[in-house]
ZARO-363692 format. One record per atom (N, C-alpha, C): x, y, z. Coordinates in steps of 0.1 Angstrom, whole numbers, plus 5000, padded with zeros to 4 digits. Atoms other than C-alpha are relative to their C-alpha. Example, Ala and Ser with C-alpha at 12.3 -4.5 7.8 and 13.67 -1.06 7.14 Angstrom:
BEGIN
500949885000/512349555078/500950125000/499149895000/513749895071/499250115008/
# end
This chain:
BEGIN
499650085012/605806735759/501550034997/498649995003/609606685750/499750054984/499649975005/611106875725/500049904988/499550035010/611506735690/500650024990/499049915006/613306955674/501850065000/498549944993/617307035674/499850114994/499749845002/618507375669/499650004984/499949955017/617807505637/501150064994/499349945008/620007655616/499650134994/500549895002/620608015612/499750054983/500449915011/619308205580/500550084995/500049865005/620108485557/498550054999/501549955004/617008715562/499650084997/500749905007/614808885541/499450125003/500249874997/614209245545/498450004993/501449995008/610309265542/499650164994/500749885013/608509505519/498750045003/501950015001/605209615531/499950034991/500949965012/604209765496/499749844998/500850145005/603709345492/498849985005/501750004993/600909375515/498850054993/501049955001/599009575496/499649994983/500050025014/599109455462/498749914990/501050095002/595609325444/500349994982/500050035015/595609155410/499250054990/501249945009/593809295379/500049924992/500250045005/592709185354/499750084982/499849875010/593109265316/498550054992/501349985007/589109235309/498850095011/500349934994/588509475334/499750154990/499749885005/587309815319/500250125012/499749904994/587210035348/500949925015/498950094990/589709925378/500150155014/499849894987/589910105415/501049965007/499150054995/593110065427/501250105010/499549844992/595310245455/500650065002/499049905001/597610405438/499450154994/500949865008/594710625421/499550055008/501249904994/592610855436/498649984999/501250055002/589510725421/500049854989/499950105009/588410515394/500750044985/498749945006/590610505364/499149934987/500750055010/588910465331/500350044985/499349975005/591610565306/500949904995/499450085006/592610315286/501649975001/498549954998/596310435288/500250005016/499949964988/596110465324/499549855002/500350094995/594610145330/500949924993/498850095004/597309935306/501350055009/498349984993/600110125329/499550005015/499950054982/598410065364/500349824999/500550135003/597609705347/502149905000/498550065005/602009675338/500450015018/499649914988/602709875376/499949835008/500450074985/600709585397/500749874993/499250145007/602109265372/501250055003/498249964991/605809415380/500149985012/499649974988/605409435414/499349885005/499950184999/603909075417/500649914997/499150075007/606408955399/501450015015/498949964986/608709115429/499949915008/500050074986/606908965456/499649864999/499950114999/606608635441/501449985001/498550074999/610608595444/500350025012/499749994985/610908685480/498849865003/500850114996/607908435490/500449864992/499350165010/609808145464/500849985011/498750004993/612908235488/499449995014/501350024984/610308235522/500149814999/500450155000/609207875510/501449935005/498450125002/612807725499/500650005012/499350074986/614007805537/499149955007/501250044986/610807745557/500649854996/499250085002/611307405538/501049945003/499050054998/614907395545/499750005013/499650024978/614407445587/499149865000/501150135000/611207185581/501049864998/499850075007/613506955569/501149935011/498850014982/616106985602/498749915013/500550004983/612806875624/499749875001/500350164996/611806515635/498250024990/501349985000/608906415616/498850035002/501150024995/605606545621/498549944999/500950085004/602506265619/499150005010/501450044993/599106235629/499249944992/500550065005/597105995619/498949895011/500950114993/594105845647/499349884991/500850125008/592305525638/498750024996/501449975006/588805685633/500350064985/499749965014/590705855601/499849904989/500250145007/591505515588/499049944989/501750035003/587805405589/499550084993/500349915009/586505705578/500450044984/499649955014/588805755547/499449834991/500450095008/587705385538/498249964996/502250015003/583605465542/500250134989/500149965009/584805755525/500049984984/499950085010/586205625496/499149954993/500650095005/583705385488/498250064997/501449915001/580305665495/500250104987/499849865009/582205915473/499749964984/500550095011/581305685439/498150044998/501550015000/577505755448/499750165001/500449875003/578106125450/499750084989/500249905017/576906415425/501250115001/498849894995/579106675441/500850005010/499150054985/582006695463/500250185001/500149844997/582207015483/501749975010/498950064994/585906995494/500750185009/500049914994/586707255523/501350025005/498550024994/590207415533/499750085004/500349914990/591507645553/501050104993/500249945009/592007965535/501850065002/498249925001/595508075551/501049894999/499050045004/596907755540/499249894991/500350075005/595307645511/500049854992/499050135007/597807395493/500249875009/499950134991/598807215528/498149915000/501150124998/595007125532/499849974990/500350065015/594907005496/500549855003/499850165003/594206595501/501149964989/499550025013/597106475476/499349884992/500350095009/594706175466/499050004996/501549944999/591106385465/499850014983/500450005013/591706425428/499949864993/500150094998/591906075426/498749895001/501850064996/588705965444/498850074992/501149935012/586806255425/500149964990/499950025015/587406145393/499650104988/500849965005/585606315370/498650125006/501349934995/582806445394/500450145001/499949864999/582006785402/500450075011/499349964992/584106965425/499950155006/499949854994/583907295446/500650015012/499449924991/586507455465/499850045008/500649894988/585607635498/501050025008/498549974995/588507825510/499550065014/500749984988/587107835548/500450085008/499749934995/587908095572/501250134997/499449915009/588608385548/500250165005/499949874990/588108665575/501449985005/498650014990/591708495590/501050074989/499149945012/593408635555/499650154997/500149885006/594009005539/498949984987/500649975015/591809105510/500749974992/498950015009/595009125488/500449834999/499750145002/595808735495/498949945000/501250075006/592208635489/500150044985/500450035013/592308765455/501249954995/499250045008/595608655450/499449865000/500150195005/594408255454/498849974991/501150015013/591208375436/500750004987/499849995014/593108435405/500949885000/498950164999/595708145411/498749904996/501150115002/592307905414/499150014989/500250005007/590808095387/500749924987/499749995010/593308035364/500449844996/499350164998/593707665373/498249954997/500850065000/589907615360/499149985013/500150074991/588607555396/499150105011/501449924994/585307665407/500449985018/499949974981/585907835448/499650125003/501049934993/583907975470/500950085013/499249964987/585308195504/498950025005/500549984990/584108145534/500250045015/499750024979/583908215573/498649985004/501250074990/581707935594/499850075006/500049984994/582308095617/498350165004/500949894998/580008445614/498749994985/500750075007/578308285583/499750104985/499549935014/580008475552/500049914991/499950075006/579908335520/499349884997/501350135001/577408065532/499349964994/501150035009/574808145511/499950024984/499250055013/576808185482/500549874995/499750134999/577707835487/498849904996/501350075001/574007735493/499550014986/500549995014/573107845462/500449964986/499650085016/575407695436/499949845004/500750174999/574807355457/498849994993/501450055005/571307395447/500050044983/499449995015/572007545411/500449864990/499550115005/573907255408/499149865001/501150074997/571207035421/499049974989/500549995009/569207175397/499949914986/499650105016/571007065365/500249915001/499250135003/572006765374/498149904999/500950075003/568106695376/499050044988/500749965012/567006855348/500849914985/499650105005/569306625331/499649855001/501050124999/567506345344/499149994992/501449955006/564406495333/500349964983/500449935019/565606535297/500549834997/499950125003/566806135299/498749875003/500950125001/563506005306/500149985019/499850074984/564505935351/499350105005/500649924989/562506095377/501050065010/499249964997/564306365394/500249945018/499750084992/565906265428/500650125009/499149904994/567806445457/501449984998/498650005002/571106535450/501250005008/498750014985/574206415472/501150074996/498849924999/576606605480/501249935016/499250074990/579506515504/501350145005/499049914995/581606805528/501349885005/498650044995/585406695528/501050055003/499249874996/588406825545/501249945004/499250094992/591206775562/499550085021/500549954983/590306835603/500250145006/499949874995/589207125616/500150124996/499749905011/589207295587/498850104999/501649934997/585407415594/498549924991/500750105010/583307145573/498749975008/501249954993/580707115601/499250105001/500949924997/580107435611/499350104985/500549965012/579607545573/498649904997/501350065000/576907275572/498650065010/501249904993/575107395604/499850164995/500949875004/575007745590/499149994989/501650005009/573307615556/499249935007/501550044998/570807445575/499450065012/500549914991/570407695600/499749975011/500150064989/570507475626/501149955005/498950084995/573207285650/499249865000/499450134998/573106935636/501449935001/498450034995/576706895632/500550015015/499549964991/578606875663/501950074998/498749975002/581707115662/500650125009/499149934996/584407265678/501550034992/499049975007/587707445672/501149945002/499050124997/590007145673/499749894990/500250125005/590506845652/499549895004/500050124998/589206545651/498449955008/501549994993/585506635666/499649884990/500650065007/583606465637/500749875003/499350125000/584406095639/499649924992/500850055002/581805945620/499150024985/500949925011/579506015588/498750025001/501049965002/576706205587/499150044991/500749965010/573706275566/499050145004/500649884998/572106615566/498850054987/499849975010/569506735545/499350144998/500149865003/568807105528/498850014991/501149995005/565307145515/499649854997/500850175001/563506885495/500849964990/498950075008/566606815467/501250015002/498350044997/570006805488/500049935016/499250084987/571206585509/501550014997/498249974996/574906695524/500549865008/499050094993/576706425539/502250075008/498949954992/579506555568/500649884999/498750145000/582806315568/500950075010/498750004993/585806295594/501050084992/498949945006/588606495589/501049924995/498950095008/590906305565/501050074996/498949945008/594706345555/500249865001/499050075009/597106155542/501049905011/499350084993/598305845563/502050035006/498650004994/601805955563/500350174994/499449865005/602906365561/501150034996/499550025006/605106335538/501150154995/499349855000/605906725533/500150095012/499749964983/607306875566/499450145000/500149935001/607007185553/498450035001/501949994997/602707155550/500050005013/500250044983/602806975586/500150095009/500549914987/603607225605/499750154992/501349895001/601607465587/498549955003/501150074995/598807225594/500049985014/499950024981/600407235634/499850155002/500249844998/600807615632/498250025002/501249955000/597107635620/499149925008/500250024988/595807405647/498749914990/501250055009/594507165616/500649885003/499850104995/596206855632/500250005015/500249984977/596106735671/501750035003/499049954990/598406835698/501549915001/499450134993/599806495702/500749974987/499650075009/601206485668/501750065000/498549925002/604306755672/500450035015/499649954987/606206895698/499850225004/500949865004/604707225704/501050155001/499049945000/608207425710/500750014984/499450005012/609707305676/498950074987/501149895006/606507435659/500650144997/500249834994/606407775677/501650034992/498749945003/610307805668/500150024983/499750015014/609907715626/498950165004/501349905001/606407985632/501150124997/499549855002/609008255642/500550024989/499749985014/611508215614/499150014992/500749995012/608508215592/499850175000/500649824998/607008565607/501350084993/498949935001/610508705603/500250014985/500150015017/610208635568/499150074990/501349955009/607008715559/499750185000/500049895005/606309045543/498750085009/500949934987/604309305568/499949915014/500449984984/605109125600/501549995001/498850004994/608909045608/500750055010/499949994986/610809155635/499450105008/500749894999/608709445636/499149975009/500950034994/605909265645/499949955013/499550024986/607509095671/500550095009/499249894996/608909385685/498550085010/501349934996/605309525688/499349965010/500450074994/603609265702/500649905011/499950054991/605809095726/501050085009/498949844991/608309425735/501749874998/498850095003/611209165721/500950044988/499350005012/613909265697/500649884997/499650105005/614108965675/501549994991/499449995013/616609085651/501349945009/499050115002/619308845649/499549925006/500250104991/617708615672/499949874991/500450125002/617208225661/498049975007/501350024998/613408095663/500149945020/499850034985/614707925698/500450105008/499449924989/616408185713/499350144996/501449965000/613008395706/499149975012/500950094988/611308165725/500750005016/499150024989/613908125750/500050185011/500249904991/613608495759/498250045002/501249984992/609808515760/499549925010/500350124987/609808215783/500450075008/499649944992/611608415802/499650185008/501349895001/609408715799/499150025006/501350014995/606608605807/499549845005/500650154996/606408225816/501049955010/499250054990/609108195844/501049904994/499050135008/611307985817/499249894994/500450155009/608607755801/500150084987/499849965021/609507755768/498649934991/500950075006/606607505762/498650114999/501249934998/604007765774/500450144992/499849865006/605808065755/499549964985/500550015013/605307815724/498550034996/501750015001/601407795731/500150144997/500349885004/601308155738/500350054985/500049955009/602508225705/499449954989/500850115012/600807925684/498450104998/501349965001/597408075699/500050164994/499949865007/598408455694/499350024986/500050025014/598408345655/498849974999/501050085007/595408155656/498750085003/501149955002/593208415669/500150145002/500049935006/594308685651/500650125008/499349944993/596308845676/501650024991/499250005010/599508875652/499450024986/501049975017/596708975621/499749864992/500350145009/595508805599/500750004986/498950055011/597808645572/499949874996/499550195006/598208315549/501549995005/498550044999/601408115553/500249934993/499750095011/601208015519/499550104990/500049945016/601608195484/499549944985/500150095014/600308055453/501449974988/498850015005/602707905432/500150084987/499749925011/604608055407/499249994982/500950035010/602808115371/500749934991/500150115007/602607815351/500549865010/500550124994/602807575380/498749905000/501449974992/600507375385/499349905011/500850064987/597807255407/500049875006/
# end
């Protein structure tokens, strides 16, 4: 695949901080709090308002390095040739979607947990209207502890009932199963109290591809009806599924947004292997990925250093690539990008988001 990308443009770069790694949010209606600057639990009123100032200061820190992460990832994203994917079974699908999603009770809307925002449909709020909505931030084993509860409290505080999951080993699943049916519940006990005979309750899994929306179905139903794999674009079609004797799930195609409009999502959606092959050029990717690592806090050139025996520091995201092609792939630079796309994706480089919640008082 040809290149689509010109050179990037070099950076000023940020000196990472691991203490940002390890930083979990509190809360001020916590009375006892276990945190790992203490030794135990800390149940001192005085002690807990000055761990409680300690961890708000120092989130405050590491939200201004990840503002300054974004505003250049952004700026290189903005140097690269558009990246778009968009097959014709999307099309179809987003217009059976559309028109099924009116007859739903609940929409179970599924992302993918290390880039929450990019797989956020911009027109899902839209089609939901009003209905009832839940979150499932999907493959939450691929993230730290510390940036799960940071998007917990970001999603908390935006109102916005979510769930974490991983299809994959079948975490979270039955936490999921059970506010479906909860919610099942009331919606026909509301019936009940209007006089209507109660009914099964639809529900409908939505995503953007590959995000894990299948295989979260075959784990609540404990069976392989879905058909899924770890690639976009499997589902084609809609399906009806159902889960005792009051839910029916409905699986949908993986839907986005006819035109990717934010470069900067796209190829975090190409990084995370949540659009096809055929949509980017898989060098120009791999080259924004590095500048990113180099940025991000607990891995930078360190990490690279570690893992491919390469001193990055000063290097350019191409002339990274350009020496691991040479490394280890006889000069393909295309095959040094794979190797490092996949590294990321299965957790060979750790596991990390590549996305920060926005700053407090943005919002959702």
């Amino acid at each position: 695949m040809a290149a689509v990308y010109g050179a990037l443009p070099k950076l000023t770069f940020l000196t990472p901080n691991k203490a940002f790694c390890d930083i979990l949010p509190t809360s001020s209606t916590c009375q006892v709090v276990h945190h790992p600057l203490s030794r135990g639990l800390v149940s001192s009123q005085t002690e807990l308002q000055r761990i409680a100032a300690l961890v708000t200061s120092t989130q405050n820190q590491v939200q201004e390095p990840w503002e300054e992460i974004e505003s250049e990832v952004n700026y290189l994203a903005s140097n690269a040739r558009i990246v778009q994917w968009y097959p014709g079974h999307i099309a179809k699908a987003e217009r059976e979607l559309k028109s099924r999603i009116k007859l739903m009770d609940v929409i179970i809307e599924v992302r993918d947990a290390r880039i929450p925002l990019a797989t956020s449909h911009p027109e899902m709020s839209t089609w939901i209207g009003d209905k009832l909505r839940l979150v499932v931030l999907n493959r939450v084993d691929m993230i730290s502890r510390s940036e799960k509860n940071r998007w917990a409290g970001y999603f908390a505080s935006q109102g916005i009932t979510t769930i974490f999951t991983d299809g994959r080993l079948g975490q979270g699943v039955m936490k999921l199963g059970r506010r479906v049916k909860s919610v099942a519940k009331e919606i026909n006990e509301k019936r009940r109290a209007k006089g209507l005979l109660p009914r099964g309750v639809r529900a409908v899994v939505v995503g953007y591809p590959n995000v894990g929306k299948s295989s979260l179905i075959n784990r609540l139903l404990n069976r392989r009806k879905c058909e899924a794999a770890p690639r976009p674009g499997v589902t084609r079609e809609l399906k009806w599924a159902r889960i005792g004797e009051d839910l029916d799930l409905l699986d949908a195609p993986g839907i986005l947004p006819m035109r990717l409009s934010d470069q900067a999502a796209a190829i975090r959606l190409a990084i995370c292997h949540d659009i096809g092959e055929s949509s980017y050029a898989v060098a120009g990717v791999a080259a924004v990925f590095v500048e990113m690592l180099k940025r991000i806090p607990c891995a930078g050139d360190e990490l690279l250093r570690e893992r491919y025996k390469i001193n990055s520091s000063g290097m350019t995201g191409e002339e990274f690539l350009e020496e691991l092609a040479q490394k280890l792939f006889a000069g393909d630079i295309n095959q040094a990008s794979l190797r490092l796309l996949q590294d990321y994706r299965k957790g060979s480089l750790g596991w990390r988001c590549l996305e920060f919640p926005p700053a407090k008082g943005a919002k959702y």
